[in-house]
Every structure is written in structure tokens, then in C-alpha cells.
CHARMM-style PDB file with segment names, atoms N, HN, CA, C and O in Angstrom:
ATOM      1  N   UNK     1     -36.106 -23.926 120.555  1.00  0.00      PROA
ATOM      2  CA  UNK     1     -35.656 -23.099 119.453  1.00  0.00      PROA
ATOM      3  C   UNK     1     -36.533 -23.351 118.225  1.00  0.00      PROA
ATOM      4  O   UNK     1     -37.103 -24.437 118.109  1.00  0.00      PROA
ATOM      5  N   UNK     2     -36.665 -22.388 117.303  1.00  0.00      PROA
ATOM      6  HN  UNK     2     -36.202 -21.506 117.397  1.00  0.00      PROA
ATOM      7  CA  UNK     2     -37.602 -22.643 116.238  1.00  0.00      PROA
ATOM      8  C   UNK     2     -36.595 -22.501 115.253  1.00  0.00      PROA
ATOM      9  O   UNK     2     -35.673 -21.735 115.531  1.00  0.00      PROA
ATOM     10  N   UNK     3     -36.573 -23.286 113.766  1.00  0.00      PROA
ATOM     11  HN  UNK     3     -37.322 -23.909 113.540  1.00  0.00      PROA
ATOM     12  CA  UNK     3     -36.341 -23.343 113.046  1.00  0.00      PROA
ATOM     13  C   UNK     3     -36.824 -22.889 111.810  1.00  0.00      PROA
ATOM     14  O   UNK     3     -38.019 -22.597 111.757  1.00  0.00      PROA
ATOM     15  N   UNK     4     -35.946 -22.742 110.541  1.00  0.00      PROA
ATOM     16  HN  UNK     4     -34.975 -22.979 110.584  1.00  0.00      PROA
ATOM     17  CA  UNK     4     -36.748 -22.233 109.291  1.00  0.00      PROA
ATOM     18  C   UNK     4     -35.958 -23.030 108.255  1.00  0.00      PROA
ATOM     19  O   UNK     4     -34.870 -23.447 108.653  1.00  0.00      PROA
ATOM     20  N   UNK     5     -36.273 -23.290 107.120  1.00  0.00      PROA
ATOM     21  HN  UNK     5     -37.156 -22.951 106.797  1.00  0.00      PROA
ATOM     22  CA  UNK     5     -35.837 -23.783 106.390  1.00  0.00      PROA
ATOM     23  C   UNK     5     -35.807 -22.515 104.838  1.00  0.00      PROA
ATOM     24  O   UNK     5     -36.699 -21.901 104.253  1.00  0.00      PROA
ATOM     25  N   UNK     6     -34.173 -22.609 104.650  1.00  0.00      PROA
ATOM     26  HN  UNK     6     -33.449 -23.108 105.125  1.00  0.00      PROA
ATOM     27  CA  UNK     6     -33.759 -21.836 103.835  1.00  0.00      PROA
ATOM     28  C   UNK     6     -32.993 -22.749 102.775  1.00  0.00      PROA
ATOM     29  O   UNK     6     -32.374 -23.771 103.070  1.00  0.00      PROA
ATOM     30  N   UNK     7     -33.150 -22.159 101.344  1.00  0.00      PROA
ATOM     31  HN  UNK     7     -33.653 -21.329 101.104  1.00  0.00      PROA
ATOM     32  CA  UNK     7     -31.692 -23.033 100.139  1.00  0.00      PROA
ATOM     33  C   UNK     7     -30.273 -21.535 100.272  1.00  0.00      PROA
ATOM     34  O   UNK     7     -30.388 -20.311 100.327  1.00  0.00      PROA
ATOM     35  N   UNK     8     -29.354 -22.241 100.275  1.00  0.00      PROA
ATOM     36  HN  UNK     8     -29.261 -23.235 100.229  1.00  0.00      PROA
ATOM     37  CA  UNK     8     -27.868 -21.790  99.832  1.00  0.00      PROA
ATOM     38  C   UNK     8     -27.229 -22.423  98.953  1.00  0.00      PROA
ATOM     39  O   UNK     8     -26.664 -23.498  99.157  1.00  0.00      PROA
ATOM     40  N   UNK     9     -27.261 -21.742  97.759  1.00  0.00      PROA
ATOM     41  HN  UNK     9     -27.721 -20.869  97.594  1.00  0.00      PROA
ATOM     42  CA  UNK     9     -26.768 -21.965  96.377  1.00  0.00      PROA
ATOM     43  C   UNK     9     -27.382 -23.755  96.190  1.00  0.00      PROA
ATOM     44  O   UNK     9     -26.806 -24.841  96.142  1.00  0.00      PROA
ATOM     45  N   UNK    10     -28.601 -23.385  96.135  1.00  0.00      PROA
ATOM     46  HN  UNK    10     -29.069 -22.503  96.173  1.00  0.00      PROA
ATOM     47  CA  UNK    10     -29.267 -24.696  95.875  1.00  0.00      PROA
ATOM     48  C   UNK    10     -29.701 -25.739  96.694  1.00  0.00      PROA
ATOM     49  O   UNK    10     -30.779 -26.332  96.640  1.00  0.00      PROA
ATOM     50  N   UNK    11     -28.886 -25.887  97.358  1.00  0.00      PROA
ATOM     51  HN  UNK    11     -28.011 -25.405  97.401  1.00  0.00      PROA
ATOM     52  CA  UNK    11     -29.108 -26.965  99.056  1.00  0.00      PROA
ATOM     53  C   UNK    11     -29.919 -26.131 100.008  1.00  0.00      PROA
ATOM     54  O   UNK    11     -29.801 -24.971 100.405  1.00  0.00      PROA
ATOM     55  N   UNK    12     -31.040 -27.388 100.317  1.00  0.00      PROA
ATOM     56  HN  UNK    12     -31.135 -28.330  99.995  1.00  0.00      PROA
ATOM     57  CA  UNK    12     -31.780 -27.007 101.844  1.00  0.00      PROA
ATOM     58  C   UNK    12     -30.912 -26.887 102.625  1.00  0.00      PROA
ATOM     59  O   UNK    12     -29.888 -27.570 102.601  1.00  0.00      PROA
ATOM     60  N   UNK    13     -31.247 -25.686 103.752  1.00  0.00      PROA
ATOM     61  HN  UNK    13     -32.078 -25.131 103.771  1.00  0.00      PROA
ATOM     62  CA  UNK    13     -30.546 -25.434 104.883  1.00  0.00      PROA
ATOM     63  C   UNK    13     -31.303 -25.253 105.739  1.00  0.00      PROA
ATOM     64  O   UNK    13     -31.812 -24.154 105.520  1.00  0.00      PROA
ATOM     65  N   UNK    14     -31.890 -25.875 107.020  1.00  0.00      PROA
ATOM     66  HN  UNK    14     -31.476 -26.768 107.198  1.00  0.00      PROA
ATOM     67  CA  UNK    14     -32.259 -25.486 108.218  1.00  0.00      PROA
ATOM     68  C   UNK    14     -31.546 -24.678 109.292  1.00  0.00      PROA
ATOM     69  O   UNK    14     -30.609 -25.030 110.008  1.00  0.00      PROA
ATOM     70  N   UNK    15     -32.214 -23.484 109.245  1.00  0.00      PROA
ATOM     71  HN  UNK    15     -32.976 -23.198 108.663  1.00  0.00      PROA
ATOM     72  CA  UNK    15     -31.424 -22.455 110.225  1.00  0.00      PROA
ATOM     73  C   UNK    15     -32.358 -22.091 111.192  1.00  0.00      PROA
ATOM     74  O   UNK    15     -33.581 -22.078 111.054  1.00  0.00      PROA
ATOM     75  N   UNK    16     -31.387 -21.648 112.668  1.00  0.00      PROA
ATOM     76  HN  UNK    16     -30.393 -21.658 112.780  1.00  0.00      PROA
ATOM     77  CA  UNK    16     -32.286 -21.060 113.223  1.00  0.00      PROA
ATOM     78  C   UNK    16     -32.736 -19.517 113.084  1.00  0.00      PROA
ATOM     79  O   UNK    16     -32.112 -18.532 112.688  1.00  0.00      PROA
ATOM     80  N   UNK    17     -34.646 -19.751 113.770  1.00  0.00      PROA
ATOM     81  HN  UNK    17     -35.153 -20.551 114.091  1.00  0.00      PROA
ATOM     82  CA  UNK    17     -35.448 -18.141 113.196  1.00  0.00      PROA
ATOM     83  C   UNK    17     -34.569 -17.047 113.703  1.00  0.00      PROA
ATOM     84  O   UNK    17     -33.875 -17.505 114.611  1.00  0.00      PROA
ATOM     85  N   UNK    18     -34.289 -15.646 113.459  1.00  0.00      PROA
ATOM     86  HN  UNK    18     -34.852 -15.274 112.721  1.00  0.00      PROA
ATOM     87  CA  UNK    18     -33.721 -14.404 113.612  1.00  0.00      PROA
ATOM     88  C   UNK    18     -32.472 -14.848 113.203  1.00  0.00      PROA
ATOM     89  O   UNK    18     -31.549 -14.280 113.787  1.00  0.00      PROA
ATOM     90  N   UNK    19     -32.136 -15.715 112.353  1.00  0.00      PROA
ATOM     91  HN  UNK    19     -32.885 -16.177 111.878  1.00  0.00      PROA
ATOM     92  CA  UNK    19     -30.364 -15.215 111.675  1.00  0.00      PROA
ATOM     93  C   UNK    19     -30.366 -14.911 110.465  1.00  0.00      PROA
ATOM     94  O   UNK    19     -30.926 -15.412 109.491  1.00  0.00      PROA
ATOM     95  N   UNK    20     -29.531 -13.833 110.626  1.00  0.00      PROA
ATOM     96  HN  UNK    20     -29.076 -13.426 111.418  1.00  0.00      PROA
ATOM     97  CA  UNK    20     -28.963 -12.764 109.869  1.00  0.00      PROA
ATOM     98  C   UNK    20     -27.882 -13.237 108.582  1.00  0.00      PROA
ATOM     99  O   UNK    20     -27.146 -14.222 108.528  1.00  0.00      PROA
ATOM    100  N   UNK    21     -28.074 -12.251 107.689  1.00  0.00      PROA
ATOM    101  HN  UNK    21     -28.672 -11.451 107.733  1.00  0.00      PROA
ATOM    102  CA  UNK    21     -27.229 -12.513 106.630  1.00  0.00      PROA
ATOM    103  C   UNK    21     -25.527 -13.391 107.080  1.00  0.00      PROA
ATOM    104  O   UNK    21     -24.924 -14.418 106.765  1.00  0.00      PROA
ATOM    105  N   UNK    22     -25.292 -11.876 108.225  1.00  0.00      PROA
ATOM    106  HN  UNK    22     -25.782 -11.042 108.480  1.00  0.00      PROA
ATOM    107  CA  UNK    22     -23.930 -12.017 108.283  1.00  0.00      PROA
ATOM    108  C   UNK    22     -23.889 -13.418 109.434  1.00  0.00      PROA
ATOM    109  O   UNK    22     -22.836 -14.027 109.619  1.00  0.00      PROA
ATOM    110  N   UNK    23     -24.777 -13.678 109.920  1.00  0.00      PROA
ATOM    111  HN  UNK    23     -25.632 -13.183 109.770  1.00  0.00      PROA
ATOM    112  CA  UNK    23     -24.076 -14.552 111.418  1.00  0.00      PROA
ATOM    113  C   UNK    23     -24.658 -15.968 110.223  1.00  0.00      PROA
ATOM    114  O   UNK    23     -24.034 -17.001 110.465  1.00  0.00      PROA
ATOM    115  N   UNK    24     -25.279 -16.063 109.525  1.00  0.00      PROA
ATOM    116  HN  UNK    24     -25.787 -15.224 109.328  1.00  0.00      PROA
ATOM    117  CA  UNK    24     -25.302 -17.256 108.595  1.00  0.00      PROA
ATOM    118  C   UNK    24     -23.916 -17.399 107.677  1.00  0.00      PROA
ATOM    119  O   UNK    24     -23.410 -18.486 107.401  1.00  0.00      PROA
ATOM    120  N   UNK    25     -23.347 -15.990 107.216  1.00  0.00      PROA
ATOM    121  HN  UNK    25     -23.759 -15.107 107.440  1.00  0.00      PROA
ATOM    122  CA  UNK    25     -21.815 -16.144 106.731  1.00  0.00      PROA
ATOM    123  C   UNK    25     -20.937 -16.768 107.564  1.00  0.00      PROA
ATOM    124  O   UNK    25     -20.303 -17.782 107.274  1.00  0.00      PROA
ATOM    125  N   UNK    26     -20.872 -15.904 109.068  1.00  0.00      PROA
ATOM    126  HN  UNK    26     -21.388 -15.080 109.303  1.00  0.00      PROA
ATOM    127  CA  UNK    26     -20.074 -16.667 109.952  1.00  0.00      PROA
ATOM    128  C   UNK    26     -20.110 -18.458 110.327  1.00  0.00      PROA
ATOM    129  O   UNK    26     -19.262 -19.182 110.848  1.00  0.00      PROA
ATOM    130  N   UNK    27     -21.250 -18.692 109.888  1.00  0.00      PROA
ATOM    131  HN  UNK    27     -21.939 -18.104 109.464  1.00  0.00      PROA
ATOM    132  CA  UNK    27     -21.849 -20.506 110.487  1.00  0.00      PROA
ATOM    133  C   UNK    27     -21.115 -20.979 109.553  1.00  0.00      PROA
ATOM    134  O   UNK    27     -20.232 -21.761 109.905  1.00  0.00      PROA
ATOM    135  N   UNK    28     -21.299 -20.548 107.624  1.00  0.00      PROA
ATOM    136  HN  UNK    28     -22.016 -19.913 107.338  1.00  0.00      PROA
ATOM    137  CA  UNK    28     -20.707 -21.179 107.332  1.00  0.00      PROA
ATOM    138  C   UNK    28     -19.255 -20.799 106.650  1.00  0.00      PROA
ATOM    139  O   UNK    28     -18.850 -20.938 105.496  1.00  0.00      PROA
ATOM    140  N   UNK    29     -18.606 -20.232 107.902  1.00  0.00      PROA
ATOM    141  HN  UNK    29     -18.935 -20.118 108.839  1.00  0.00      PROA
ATOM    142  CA  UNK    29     -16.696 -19.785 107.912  1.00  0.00      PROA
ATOM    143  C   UNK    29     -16.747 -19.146 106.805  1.00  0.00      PROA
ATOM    144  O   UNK    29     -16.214 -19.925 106.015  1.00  0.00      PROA
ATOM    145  N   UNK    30     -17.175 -17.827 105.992  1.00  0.00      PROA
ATOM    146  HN  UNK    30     -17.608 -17.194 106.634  1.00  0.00      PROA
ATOM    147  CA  UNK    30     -17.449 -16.768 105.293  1.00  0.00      PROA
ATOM    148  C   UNK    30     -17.134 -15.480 105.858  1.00  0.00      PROA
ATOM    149  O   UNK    30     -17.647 -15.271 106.957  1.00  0.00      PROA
ATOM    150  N   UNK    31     -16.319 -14.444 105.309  1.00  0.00      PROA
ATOM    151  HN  UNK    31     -15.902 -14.614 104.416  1.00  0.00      PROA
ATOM    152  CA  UNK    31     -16.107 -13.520 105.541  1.00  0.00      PROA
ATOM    153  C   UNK    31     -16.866 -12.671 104.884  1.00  0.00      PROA
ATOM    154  O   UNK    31     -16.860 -12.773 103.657  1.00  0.00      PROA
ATOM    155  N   UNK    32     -17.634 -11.716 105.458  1.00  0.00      PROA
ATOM    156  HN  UNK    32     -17.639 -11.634 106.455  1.00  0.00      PROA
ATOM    157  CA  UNK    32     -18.769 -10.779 104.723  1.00  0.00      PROA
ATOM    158  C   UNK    32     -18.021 -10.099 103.342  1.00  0.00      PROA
ATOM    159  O   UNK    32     -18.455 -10.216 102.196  1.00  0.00      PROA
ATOM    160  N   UNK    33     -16.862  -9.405 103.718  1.00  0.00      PROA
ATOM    161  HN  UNK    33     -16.509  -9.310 104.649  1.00  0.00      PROA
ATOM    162  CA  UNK    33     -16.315  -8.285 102.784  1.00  0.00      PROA
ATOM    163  C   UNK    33     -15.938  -8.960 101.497  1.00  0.00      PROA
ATOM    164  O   UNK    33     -15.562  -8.272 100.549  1.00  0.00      PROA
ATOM    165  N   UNK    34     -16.039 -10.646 101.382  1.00  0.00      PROA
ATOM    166  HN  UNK    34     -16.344 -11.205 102.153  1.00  0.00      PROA
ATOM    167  CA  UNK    34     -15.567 -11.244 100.397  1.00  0.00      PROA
ATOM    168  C   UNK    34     -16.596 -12.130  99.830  1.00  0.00      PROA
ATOM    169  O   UNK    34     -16.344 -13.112  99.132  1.00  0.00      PROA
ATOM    170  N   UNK    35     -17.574 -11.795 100.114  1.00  0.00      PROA
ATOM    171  HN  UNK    35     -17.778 -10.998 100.681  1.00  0.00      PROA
ATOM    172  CA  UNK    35     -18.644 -12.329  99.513  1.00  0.00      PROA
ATOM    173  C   UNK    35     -19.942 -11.802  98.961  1.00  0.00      PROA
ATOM    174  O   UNK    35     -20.652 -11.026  99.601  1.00  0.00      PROA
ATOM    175  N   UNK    36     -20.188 -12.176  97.944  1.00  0.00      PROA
ATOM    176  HN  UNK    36     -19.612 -12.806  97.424  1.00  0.00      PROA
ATOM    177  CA  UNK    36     -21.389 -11.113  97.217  1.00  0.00      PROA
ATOM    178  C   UNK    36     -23.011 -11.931  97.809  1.00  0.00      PROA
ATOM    179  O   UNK    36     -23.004 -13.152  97.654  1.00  0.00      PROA
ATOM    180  N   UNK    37     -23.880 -11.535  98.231  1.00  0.00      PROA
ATOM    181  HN  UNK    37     -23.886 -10.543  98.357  1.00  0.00      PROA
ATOM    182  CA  UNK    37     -25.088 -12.266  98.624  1.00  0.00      PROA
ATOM    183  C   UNK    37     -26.238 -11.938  97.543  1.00  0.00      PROA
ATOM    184  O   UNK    37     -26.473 -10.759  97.274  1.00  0.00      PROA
ATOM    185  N   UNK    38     -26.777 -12.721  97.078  1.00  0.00      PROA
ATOM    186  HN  UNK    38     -26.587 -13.678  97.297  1.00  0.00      PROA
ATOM    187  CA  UNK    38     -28.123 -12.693  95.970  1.00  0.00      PROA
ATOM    188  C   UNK    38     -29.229 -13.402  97.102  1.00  0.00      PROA
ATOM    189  O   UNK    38     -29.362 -14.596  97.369  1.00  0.00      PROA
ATOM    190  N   UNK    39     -29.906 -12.310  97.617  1.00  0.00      PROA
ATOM    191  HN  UNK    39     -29.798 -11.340  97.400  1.00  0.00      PROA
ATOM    192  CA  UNK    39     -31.020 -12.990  98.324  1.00  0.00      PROA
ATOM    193  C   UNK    39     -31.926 -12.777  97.611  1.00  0.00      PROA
ATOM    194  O   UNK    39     -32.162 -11.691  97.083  1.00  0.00      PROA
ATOM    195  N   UNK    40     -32.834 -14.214  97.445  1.00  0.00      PROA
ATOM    196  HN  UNK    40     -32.642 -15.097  97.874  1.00  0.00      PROA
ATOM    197  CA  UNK    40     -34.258 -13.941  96.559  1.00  0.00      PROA
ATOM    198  C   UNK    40     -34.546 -13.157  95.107  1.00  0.00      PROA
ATOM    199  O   UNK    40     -35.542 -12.487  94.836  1.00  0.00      PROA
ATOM    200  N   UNK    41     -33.105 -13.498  94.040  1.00  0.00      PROA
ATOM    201  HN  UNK    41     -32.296 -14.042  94.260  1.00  0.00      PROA
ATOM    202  CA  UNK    41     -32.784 -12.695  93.273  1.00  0.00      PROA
ATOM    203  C   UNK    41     -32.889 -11.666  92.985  1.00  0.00      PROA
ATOM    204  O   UNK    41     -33.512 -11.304  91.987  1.00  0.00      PROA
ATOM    205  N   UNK    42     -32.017 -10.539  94.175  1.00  0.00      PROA
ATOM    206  HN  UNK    42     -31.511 -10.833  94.986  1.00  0.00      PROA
ATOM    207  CA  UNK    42     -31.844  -9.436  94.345  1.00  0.00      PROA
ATOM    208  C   UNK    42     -30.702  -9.309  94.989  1.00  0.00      PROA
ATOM    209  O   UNK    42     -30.767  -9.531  96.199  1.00  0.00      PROA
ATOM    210  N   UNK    43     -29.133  -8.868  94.322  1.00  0.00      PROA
ATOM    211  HN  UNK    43     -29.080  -8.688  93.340  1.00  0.00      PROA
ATOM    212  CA  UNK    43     -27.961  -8.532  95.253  1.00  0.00      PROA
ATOM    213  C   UNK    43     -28.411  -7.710  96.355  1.00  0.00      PROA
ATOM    214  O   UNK    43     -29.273  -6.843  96.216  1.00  0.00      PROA
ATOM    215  N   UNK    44     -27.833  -7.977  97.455  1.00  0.00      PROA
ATOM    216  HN  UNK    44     -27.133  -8.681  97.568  1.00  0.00      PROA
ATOM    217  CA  UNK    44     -27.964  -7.367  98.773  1.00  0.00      PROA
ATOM    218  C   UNK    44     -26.462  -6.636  99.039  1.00  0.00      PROA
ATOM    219  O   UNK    44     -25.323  -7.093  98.944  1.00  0.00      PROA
ATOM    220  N   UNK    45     -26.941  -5.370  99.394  1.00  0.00      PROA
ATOM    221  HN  UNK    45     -27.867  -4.999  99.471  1.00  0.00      PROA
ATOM    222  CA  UNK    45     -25.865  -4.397  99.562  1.00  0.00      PROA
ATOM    223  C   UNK    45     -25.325  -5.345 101.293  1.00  0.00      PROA
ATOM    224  O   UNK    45     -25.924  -5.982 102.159  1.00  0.00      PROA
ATOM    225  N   UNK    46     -23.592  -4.836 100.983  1.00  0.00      PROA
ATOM    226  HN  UNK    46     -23.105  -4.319 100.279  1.00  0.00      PROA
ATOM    227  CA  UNK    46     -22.993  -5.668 102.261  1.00  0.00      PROA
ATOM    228  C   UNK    46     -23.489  -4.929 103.767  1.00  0.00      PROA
ATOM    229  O   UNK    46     -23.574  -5.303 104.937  1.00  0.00      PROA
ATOM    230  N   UNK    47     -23.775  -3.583 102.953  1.00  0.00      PROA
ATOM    231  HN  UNK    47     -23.705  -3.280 102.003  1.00  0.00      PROA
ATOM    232  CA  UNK    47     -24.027  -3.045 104.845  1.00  0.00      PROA
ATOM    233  C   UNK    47     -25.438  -3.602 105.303  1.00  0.00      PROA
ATOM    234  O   UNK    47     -25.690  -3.446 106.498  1.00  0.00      PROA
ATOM    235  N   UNK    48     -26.401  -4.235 104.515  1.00  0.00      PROA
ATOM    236  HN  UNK    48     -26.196  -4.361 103.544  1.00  0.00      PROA
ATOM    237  CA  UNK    48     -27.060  -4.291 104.661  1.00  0.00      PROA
ATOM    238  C   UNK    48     -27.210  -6.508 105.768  1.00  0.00      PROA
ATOM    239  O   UNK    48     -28.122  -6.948 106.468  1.00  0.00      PROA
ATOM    240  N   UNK    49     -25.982  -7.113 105.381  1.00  0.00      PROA
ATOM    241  HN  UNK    49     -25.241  -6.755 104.813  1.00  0.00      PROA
ATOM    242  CA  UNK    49     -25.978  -8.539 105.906  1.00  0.00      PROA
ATOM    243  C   UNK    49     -25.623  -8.307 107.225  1.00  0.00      PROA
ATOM    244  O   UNK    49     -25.292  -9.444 107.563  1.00  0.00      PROA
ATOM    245  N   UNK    50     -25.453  -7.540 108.288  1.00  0.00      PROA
ATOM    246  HN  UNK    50     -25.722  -6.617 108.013  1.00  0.00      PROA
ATOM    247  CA  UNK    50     -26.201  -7.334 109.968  1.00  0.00      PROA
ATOM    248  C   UNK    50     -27.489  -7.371 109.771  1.00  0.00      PROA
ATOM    249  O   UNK    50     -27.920  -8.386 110.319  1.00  0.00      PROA
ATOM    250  N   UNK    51     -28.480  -6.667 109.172  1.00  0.00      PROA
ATOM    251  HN  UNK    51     -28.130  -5.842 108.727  1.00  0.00      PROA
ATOM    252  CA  UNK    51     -29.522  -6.026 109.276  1.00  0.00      PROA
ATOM    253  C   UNK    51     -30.662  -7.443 108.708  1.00  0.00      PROA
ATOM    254  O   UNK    51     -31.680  -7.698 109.351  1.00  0.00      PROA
ATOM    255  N   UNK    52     -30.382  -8.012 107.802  1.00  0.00      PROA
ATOM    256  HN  UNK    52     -29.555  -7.805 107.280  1.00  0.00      PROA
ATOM    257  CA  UNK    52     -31.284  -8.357 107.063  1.00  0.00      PROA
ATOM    258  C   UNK    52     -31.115  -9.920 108.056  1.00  0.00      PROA
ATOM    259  O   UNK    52     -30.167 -10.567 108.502  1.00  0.00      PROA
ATOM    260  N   UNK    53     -32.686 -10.046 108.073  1.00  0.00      PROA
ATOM    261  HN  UNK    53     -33.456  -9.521 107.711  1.00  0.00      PROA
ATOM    262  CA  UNK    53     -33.371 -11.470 108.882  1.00  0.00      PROA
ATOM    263  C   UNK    53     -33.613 -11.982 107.635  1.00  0.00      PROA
ATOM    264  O   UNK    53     -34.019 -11.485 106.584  1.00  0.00      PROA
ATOM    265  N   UNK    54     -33.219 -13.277 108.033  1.00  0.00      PROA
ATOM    266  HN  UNK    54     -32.889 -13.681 108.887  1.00  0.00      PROA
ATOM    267  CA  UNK    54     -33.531 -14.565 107.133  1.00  0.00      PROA
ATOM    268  C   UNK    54     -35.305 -14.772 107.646  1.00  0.00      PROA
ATOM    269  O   UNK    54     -35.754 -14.449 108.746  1.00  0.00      PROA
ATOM    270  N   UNK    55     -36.133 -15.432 106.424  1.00  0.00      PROA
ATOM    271  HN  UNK    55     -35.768 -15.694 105.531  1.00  0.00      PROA
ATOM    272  CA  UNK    55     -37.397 -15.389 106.528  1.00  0.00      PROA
ATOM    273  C   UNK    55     -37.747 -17.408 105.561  1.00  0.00      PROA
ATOM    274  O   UNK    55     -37.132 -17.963 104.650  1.00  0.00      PROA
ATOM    275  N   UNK    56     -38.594 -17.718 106.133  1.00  0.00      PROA
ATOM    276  HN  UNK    56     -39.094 -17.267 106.873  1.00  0.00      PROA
ATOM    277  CA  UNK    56     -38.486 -19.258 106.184  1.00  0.00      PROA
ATOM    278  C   UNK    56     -39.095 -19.185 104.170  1.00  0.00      PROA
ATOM    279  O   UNK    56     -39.997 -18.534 103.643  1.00  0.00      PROA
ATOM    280  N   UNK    57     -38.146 -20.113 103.621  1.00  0.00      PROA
ATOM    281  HN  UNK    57     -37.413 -20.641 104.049  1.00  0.00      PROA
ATOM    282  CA  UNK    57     -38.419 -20.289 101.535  1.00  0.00      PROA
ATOM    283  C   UNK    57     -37.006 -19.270 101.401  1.00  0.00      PROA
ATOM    284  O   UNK    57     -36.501 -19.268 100.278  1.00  0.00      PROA
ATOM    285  N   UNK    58     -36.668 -18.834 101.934  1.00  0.00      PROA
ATOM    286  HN  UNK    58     -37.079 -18.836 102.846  1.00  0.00      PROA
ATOM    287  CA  UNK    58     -35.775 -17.502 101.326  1.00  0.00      PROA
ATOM    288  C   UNK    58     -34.635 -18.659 100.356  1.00  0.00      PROA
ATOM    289  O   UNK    58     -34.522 -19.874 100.521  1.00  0.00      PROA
ATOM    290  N   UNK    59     -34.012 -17.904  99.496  1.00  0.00      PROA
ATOM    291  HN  UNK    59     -34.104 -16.917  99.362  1.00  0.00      PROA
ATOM    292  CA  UNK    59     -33.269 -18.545  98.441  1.00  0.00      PROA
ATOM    293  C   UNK    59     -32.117 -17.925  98.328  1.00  0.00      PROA
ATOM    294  O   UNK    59     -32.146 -17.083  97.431  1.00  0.00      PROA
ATOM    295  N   UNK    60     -31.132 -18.003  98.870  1.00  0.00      PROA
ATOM    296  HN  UNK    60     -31.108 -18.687  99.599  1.00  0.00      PROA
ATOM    297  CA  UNK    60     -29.558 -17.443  98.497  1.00  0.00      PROA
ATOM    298  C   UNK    60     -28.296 -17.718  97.429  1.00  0.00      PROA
ATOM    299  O   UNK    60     -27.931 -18.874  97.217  1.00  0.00      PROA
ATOM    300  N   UNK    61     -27.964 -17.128  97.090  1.00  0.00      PROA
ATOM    301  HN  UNK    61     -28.260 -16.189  97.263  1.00  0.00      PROA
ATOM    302  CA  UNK    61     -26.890 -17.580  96.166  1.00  0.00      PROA
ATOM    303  C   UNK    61     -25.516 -16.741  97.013  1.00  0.00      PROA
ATOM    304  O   UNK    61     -25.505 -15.595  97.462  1.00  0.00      PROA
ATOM    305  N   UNK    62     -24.734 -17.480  97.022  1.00  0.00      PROA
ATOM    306  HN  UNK    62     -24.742 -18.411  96.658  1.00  0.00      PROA
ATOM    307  CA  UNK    62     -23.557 -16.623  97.908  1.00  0.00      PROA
ATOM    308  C   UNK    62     -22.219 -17.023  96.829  1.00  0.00      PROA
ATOM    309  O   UNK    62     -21.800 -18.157  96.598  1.00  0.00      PROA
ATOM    310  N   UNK    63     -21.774 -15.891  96.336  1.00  0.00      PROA
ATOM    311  HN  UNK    63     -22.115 -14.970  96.523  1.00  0.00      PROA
ATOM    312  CA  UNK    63     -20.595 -15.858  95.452  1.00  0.00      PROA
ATOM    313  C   UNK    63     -19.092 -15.627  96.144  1.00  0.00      PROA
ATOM    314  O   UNK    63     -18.722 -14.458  96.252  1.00  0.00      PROA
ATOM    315  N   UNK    64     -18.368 -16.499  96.534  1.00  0.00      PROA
ATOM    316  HN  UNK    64     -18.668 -17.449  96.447  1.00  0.00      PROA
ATOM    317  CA  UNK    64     -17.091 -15.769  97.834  1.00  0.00      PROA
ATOM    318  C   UNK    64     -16.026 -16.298  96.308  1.00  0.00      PROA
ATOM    319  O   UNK    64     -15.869 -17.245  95.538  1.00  0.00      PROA
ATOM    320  N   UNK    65     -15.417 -14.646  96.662  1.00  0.00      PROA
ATOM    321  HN  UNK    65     -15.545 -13.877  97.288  1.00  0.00      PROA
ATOM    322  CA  UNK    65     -14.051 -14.183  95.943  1.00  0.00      PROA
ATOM    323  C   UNK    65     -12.801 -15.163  96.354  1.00  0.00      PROA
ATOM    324  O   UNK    65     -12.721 -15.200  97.581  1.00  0.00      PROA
ATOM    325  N   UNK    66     -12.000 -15.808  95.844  1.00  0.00      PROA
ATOM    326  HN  UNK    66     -12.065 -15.778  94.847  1.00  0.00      PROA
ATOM    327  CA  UNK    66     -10.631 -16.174  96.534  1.00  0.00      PROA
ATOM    328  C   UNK    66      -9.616 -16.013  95.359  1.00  0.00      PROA
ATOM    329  O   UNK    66      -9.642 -16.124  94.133  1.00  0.00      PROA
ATOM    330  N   UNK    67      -8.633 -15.671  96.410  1.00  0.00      PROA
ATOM    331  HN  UNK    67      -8.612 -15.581  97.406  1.00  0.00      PROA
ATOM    332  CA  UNK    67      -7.281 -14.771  95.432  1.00  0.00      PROA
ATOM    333  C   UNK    67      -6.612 -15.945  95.516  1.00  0.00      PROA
ATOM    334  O   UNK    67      -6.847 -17.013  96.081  1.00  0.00      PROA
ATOM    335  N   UNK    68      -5.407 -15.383  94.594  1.00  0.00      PROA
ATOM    336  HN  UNK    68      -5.216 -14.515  94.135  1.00  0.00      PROA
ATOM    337  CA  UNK    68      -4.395 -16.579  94.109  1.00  0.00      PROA
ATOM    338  C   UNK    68      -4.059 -16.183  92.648  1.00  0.00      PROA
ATOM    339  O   UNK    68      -4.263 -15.033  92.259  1.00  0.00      PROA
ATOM    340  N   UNK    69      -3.441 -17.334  91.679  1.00  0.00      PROA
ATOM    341  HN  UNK    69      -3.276 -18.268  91.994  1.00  0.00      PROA
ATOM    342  CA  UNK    69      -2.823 -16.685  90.235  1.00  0.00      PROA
ATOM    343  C   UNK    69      -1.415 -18.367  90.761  1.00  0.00      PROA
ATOM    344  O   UNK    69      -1.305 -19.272  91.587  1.00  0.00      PROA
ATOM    345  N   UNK    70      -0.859 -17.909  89.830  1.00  0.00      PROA
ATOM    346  HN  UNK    70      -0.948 -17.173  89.159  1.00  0.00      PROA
ATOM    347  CA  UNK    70       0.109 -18.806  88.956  1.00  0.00      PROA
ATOM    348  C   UNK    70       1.357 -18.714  89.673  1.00  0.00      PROA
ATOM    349  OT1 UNK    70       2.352 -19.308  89.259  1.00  0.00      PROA
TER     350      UNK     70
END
């Protein structure tokens, strides 16, 4: 297997080559519809985290929504 080395919200991450926005959400227990993705400082539209291959330096910021109140 080949590897790439990617940051998520700051931390190195070694992933393996051809994963995807969304199956990198799933690795780390993320639900797509609740999370905003900044790849390479540029928001990434959600239909677009199937589609989009991770590429080895890439830089993510992942913002996940959680509900709740008082």
C-alpha cells in the first residue's frame, strides 16, 4: 500500500493514496452532512467529498457542527 502524508486541522496525518474527502470523514467517525471541509484554503462544496482525492501536502481544516443548548 502506498501512503501520503496529509495535516487535519493542524496534525500530520498519514493516509492511504486514493482517499477521498468523504471515506477520510468516515476513518475519522464524521458525518459528511455535518461537517464543513476547507481543503487547501478553499471550502469544498459537500457534493463534491466522494469525488475529491486527497493529494500528498494537502492541508484540511474540518469544522463538524454539534447540537445541544441548555
Amino acid at each position: 500500500m502506498d501512503f501520503l502524508t496529509v495535516k487535519v486541522n493542524g496534525a500530520v496525518r498519514e493516509i492511504e493514496q486514493g482517499t477521498t474527502i468523504l471515506s477520510l470523514l468516515a476513518q475519522l467517525g464524521l458525518q459528511g452532512r455535518l461537517v464543513i471541509v476547507e481543503l487547501n484554503r478553499e471550502i469544498l462544496p459537500r457534493d463534491a467529498y466522494a469525488s475529491q482525492v486527497l493529494q500528498e501536502a494537502d492541508a484540511l481544516e474540518l469544522v463538524h457542527f454539534v447540537g445541544g443548548g441548555c
